[in-house]
C-alpha positions as CSV (number, residue, x, y, z in Angstrom):
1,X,-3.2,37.5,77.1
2,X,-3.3,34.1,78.7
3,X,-3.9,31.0,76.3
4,X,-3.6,27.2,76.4
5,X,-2.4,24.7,73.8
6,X,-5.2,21.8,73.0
7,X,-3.9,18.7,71.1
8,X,-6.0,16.1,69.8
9,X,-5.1,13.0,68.5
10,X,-6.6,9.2,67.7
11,X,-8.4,7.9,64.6
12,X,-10.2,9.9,62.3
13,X,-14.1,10.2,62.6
14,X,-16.8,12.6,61.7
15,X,-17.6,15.2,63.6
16,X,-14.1,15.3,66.0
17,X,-13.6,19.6,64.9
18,X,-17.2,20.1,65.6
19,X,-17.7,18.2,68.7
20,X,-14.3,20.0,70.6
21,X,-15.0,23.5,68.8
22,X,-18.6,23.6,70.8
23,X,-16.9,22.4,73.8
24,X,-14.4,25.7,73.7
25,X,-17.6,27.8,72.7
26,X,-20.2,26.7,75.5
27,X,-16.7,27.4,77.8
28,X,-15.9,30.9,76.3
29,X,-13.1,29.8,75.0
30,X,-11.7,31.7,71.5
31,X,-9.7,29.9,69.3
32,X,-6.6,32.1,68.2
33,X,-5.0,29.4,65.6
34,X,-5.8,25.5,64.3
35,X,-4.2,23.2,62.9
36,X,-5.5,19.9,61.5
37,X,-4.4,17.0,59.3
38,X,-5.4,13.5,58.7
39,X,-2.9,11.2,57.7
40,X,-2.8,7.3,56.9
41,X,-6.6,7.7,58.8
42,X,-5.4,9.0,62.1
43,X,-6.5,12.5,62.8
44,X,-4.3,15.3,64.5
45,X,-5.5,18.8,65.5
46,X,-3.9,20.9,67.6
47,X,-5.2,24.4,69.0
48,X,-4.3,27.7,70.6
49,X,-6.6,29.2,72.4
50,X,-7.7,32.2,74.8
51,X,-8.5,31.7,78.6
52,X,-9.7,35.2,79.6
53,X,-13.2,34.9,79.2
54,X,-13.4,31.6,79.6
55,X,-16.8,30.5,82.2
56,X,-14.9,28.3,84.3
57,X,-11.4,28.4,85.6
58,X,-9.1,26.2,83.0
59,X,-8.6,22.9,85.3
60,X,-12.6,22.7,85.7
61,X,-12.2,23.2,81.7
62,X,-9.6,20.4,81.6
63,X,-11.6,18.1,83.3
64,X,-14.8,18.6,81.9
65,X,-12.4,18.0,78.4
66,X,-11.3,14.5,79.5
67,X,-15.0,13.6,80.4
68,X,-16.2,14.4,77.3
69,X,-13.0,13.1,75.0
70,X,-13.4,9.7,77.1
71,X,-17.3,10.1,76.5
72,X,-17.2,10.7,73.1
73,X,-14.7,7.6,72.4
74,X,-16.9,5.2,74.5
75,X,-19.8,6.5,72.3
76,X,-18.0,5.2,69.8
77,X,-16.8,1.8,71.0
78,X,-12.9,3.0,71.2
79,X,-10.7,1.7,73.6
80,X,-8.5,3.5,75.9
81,X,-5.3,1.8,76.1
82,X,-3.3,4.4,77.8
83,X,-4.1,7.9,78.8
84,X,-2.1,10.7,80.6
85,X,-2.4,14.3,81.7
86,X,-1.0,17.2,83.2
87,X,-0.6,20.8,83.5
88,X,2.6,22.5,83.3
89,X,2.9,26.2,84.1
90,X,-0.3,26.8,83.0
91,X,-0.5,24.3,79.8
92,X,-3.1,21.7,79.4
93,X,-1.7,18.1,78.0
94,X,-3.8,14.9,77.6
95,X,-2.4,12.0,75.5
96,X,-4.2,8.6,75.0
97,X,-3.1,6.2,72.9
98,X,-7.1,4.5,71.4
């Protein structure tokens, strides 16, 4: 079984689980294990989840991700102050500091 780590990280807002979860769905892509906390107002989730079925091949996935994490952040009048990504053997990472 092939999976992929997902991370997220920045300040805590409605609707962060809901908005990446449909992402993952309209991609095909199963979650196999979440984890989520909030704390001192900054939220941190990070997921495991399943490529096999996904749509699209993962680095189309990847980038439609950082489209829509930068979207949803300019939605919301967050800055981007510093943003990086890559993919290592097979594993998505994007860290932005907001």
């Amino acid at each position: 079984m092939e999976k992929g780590i997902i991370t997220v990280v920045g300040k805590d807002q409605v609707g962060i689980i809901a908005k990446v979860c449909t992402y993952l769905a309209d991609n095909k892509l199963n979650i196999l294990d979440i984890s989520q906390t909030i704390i001192q107002g900054y939220f941190n989730m990070m997921m495991i989840i399943e490529l096999q079925n996904a749509t699209k091949d993962f680095g189309a996935i990847c980038v439609g991700i950082i489209a829509k994490v930068c979207t949803y952040l300019a939605d919301n009048k967050l800055n981007i102050l510093d943003i990086s990504q890559t993919i290592i053997q097979g594993y998505f990472n994007m860290m932005m500091i907001i």
